[in-house]
N, C-alpha and C positions, 0 to 999 in steps of 0.2 A: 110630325115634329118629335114628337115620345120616340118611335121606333129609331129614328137617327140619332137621339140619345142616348139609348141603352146602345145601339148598336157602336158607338163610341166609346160608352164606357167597356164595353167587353172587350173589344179592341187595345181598348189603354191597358185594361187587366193582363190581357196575353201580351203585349209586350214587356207586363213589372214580371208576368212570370217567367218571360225570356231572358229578361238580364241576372233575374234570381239564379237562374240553374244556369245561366251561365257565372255568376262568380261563384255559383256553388263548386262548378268543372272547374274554371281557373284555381279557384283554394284546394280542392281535392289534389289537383296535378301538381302544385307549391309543395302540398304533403306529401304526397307519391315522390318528387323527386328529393325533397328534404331527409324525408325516411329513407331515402338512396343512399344519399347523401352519408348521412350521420350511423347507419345501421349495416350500411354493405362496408365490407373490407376491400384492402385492396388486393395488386397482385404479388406477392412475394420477391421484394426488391432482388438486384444481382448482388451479390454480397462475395463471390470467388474469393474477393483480394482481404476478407476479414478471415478465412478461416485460417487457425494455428496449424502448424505441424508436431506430432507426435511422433519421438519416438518409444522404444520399448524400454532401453535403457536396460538392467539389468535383467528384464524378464522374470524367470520364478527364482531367482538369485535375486531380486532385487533389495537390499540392506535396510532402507527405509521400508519399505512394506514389509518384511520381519521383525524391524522395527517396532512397528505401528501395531502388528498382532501380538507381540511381547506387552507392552506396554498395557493394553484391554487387560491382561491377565493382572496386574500388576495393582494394592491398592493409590488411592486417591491422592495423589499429592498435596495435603493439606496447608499449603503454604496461608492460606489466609487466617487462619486459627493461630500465628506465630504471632505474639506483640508488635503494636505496632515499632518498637524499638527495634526488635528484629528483624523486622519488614526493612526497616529502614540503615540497617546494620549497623546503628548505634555503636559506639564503643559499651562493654560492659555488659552486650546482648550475646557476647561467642559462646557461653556454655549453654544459653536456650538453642545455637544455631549448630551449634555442634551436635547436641541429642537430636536434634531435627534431621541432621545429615544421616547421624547413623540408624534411624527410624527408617531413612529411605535409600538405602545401601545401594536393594536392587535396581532401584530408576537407576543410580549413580557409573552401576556394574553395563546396564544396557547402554545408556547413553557411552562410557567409555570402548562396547564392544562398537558401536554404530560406528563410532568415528576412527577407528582403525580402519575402518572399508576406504574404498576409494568412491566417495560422493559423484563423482561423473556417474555410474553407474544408479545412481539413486531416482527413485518415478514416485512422483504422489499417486496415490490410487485412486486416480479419475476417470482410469477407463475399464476399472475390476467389474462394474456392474453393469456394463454395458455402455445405454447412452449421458452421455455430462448433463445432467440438470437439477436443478432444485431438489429433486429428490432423494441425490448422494446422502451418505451418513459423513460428516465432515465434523461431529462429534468429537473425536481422537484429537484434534486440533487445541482442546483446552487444556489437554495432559501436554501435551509438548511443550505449550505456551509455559505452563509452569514449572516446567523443566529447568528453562534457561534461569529462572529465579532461586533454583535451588544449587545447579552449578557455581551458578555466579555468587552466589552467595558465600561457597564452600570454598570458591576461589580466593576470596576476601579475608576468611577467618583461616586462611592457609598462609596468603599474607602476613598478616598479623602474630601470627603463630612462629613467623620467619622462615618458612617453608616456602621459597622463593619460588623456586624450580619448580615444585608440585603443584603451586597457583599459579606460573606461567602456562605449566601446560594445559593445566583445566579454560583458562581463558581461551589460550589458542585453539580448544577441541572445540568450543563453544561459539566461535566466532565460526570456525570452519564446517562447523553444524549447520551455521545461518546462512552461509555459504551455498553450499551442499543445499540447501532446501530452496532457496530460491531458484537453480536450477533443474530443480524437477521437475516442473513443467504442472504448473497448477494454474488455479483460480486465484482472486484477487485476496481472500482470505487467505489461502498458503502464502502470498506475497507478504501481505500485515502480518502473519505468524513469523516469519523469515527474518522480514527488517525487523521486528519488535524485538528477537531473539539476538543479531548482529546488534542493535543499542546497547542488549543489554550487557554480549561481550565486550563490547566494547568499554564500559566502564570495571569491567572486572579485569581489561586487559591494561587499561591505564593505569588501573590502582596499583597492578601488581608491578607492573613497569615502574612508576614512580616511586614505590618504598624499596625496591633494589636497586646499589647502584648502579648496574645496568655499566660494569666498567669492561666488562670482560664481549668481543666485539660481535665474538659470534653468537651470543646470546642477542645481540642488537639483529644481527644479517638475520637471522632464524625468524625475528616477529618480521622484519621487513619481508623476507619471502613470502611470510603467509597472507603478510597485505598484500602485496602484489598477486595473487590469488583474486582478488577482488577484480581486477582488471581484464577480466575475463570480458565478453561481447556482454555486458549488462546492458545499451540499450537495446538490441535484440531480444535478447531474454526479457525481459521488462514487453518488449513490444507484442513478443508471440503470448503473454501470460494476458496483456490484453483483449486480443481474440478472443484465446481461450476464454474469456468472461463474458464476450459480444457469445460465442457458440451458448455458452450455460444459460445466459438470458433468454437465447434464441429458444433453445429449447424447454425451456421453464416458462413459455409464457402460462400465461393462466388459463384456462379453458370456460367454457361456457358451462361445459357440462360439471366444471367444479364448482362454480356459483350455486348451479343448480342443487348441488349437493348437500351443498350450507346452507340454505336460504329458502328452496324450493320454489318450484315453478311459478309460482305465481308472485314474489318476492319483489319490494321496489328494487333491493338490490341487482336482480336478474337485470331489468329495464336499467336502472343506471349503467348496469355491464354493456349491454348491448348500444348503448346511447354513447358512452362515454370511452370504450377501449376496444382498441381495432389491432391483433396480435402484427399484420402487417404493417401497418401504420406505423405500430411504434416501432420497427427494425426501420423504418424509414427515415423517423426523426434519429434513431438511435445512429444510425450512420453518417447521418444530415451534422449531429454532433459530434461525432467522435472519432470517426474518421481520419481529419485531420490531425487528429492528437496521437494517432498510430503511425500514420506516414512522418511524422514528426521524430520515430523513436529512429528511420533510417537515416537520420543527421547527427544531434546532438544535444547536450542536456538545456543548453542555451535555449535553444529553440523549442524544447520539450516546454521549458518551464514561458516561452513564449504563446505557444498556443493552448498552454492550460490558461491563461491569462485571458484568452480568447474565450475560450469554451465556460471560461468561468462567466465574462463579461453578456455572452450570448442567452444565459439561463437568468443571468440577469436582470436582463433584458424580457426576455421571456415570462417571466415571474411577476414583472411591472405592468405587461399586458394585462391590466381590466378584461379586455373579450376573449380571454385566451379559454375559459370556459365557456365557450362556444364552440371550440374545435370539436369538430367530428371524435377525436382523441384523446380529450383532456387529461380521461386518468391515465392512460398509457403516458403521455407526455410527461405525465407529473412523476409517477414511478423512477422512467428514466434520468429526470432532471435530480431528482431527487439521488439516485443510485453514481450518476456523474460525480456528486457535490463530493461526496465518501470517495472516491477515485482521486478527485481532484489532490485531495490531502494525504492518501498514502503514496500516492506520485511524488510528492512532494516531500514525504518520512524517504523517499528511496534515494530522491538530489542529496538529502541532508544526511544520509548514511556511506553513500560517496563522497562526498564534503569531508566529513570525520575521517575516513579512512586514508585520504591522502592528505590530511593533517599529522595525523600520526606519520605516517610514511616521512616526510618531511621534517619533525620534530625529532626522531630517529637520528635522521642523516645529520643533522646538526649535532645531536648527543655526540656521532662517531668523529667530525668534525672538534669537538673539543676533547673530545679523548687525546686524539693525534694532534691538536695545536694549543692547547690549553686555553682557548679563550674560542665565543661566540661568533659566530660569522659576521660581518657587517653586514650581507646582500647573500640571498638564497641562491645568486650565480657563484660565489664562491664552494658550491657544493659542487658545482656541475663539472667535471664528469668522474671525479673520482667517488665522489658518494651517492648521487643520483645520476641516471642517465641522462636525464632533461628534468629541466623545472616540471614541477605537478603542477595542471592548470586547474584551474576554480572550474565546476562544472558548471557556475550563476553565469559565467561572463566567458571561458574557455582563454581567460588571460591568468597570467602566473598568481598564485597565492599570493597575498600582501604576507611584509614581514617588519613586525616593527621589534628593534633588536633591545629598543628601552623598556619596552614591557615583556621582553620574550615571547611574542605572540605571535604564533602566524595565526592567519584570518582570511577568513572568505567571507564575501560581502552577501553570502545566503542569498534565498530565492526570491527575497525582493528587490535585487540585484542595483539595492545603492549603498554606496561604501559609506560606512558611518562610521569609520577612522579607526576600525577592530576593537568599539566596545560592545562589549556582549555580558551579561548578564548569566540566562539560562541559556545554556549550550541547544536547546530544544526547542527554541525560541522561535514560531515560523513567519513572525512579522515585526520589522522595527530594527533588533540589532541585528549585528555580523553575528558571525559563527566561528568560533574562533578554540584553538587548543596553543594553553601557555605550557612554555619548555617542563615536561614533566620534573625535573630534578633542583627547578631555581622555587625563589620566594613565593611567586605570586599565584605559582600551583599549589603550593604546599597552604596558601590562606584558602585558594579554593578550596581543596582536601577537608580543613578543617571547617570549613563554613558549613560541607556537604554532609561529613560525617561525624565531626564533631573531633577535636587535639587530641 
C-alpha cells in the first residue's frame, strides 16, 4: 500500500515537472520570438521613387558657393545687438540703421556681387563633402538668414531717405536672392532659410512700392516681371527638396555604434536603442507617411495642402495611440512624427509665400489699370488680357483671388481654405483669417503702414 503511494507521488511529481519545463520552453520561445520581434530590423524598403535628382549647376563657377566661402571670411552680422526699435525699423531708428549698414558695407558689396549672377546656375553645397547627412556643416546658413534683415532693412531707410529707385532695387535683389536659393536644390533648412529670406523681401518690396508713386509704368512691368520669376515649376522644386530630406534622414540615421559611444556598452540607453529604434523600420513608416505628401507636389498646391491635412490628421492619430510604445519602433516613429510636424508648417510658409506673391502681382495690374483709366477696377476680369494674361488663382482653392473693391483688397482665403470675407489681421496668420494684400497706394494700406511701423 506505502509503495503504491510513493510510487504515485513520484509520478505526480514528474509530470509538475513536465508542465514546469514545458511553460518554461513555451515562455522562453514567447521571448526568443519577442526579442525577434522588437530587436531584429527589417529589410531595407524600395524607395527608387523617393530619391532627388541632382544637378551640378554651376560646378566650380558655382556664385552661391563663392558666395558662401566669402561670406566665412567676413565678420558676424550683428543684427541682434541693434535696439529693439531698430530691429523693428521704428521711425526715428535710421541713424542707429544707417551706421549698422555702413559697419557692414562688405556683406552689402557681396550680396550685390551674388545677385548680378544668374541664379539658375546657383547649388547649395550638399554634395562638396561627399555623402548628404546629418553630418554637413550647414552653419553658413545663419549668416545668410541675417543677411536678408540687413538688406531689407537698408532697403527701408533708402525709402525713407526718398531714394526710391536704390530701395527698389535692393528689394528686388533680395527677393531674387530667395529666388535663387530655393532652387538650388537643398534640404529642408535651405528651404526655411529661402521662404524666410523671400518674406522678408517681400515686405521691403511693398514698403518701397508703396511710399513711391509708382506712376511711371515701367517701373510697375519691372517688379511684375521679377514676380513672374516666382512661377517657375515650384511644386517640383518643393517636391525634389523633399527627397532630398527623405535621402539626409536616410542617411543620418543613428547608429548603434554612436549610442555606444555616448553611453557605453553596458548603458540602459544602448538597450532602449536596440528595444525601441529599427534605422529600417523608420524609412518604412517614414514612407508609410510621407509619401503621399510628395506624389501630391505632381498635382497642385490644393492638394498639397490636402494631404498635409492628412499626414497631419494621421500623427494625430498616432500620438493618441496609448500602445504605440509598444511598437518594435517607437522612438524611430517618434523622431519622424516629430521631424513631419516642422515640414508640415514650412509647407505651409511656402503656400503663403505663393499666396503673397501673386497678390502683389495682381495689386500691380490694378495700380497700371488706374494709371490708364483713372479709377479702380470693379472685377479683376476687367484686367484680363491687357494687364494680366489670366486671372492669378489662389494656390488654397486653384479658383480666382477674391477682390473686394470697397476695402481695396484682394484676398486669398489661406491654407485653411474657408473664406472668411478677406478679413485678415497679421498677414502671417496660418489659421483663422484670409491672407490678404490692400491696394498699396489707397487709405487702408497706409493705416497698415502706420500701425506696423509707426506715422
Amino acid at each position: 500500500m506505502t509503495a503504491a503511494i510513493d510510487e504515485q507521488a513520484f509520478e505526480s511529481r514528474k509530470q509538475t515537472r513536465r508542465a514546469w519545463w514545458f511553460v518554461a520552453a513555451l515562455t522562453g520561445g514567447i521571448i526568443v520570438i519577442c526579442g525577434f520581434l522588437f530587436f531584429q530590423d527589417v529589410d531595407p524598403p524600395d524607395d527608387a521613387d523617393m530619391m532627388p535628382m541632382f544637378t551640378e549647376g554651376g560646378g566650380a563657377n558655382n556664385p552661391l558657393k563663392n558666395y558662401l566661402e566669402q561670406i566665412k571670411e567676413l565678420p558676424k552680422i550683428k543684427w541682434t545687438e541693434l535696439s529693439v526699435e531698430a530691429r523693428e525699423l521704428k521711425p526715428g531708428s535710421e541713424e542707429e540703421l544707417r551706421n549698422f549698414h555702413q559697419d557692414h558695407e562688405d556683406h552689402l558689396k557681396a550680396f550685390i556681387e551674388l545677385t548680378s549672377s544668374e541664379y539658375n546656375s546657383w547649388r547649395w553645397r550638399l554634395t562638396d563633402d561627399g555623402e548628404i547627412n546629418a553630418r554637413m556643416d550647414l552653419s553658413y546658413l545663419v549668416k545668410v538668414n541675417f543677411l536678408a534683415n540687413l538688406v531689407s532693412s537698408k532697403s527701408i531707410v533708402l525709402t525713407r531717405d526718398g531714394k526710391h529707385e536704390e530701395a527698389l532695387d535692393l528689394a528686388i535683389r533680395l527677393l531674387q536672392m530667395g529666388y535663387g536659393m530655393e532652387r538650388a536644390e537643398g534640404v529642408f533648412l535651405h528651404l526655411l532659410v529661402s521662404i524666410t529670406m523671400q518674406a522678408i523681401a517681400y515686405n521691403a518690396l511693398e514698403y518701397a512700392v508703396s511710399f513711391s508713386d509708382m506712376n511711371d509704368e515701367s517701373a510697375l512691368l519691372r517688379v511684375e516681371s521679377v514676380l513672374n520669376e516666382s512661377d517657375h515649376n515650384r511644386l517640383s522644386g518643393i517636391q525634389n527638396i523633399l527627397k532630398s530630406e527623405y535621402l539626409f534622414a536616410k542617411n543620418s540615421n543613428v547608429s548603434r555604434e554612436q549610442i555606444v559611444d555616448i553611453y557605453g556598452k553596458s548603458g540602459l540607453e544602448v538597450w532602449m536603442f536596440d528595444l525601441q529604434y529599427k534605422p529600417n523600420r523608420s524609412l518604412q513608416t517614414s514612407l508609410v507617411w510621407q509619401r503621399p505628401l510628395v506624389q501630391s507636389f505632381n498635382h497642385s498646391f490644393p492638394q498639397v495642402l490636402e494631404e498635409i491635412e492628412v499626414q497631419r490628421q494621421t500623427i494625430k492619430n498616432w500620438r493618441a495611440d496609448k500602445l504605440r510604445i509598444l511598437n518594435a519602433n517607437a522612438g524611430g516613429n517618434f523622431m519622424i512624427a516629430e521631424s513631419l510636424t516642422s515640414f508640415q508648417k514650412i509647407l505651409e510658409r511656402v503656400i503663403l509665400t505663393e499666396i503673397r506673391s501673386r497678390l502683389l502681382r495682381a495689386q500691380l495690374a490694378v495700380r497700371r489699370f488706374k494709371l490708364q483709366n483713372g479709377k479702380l477696377p470693379a472685377d479683376l476680369n476687367e484686367l484680363v488680357p491687357q494687364y494680366l494674361n489670366e486671372l492669378p488663382l489662389d494656390p488654397a482653392d486653384d479658383k480666382p483671388l477674391r477682390y473686394d473693391i470697397s476695402r481695396e483688397v484682394v484676398y486669398s482665403i489661406s491654407i485653411d481654405r474657408m473664406d472668411d470675407g478677406g478679413n485678415f489681421t497679421d498677414k502671417m496668420d496660418f489659421k483663422g483669417d484670409d491672407y490678404g494684400l490692400y491696394y498699396p497706394w489707397g487709405d487702408s494700406a497706409k493705416k497698415l503702414r502706420d500701425e506696423k511701423y509707426g506715422p
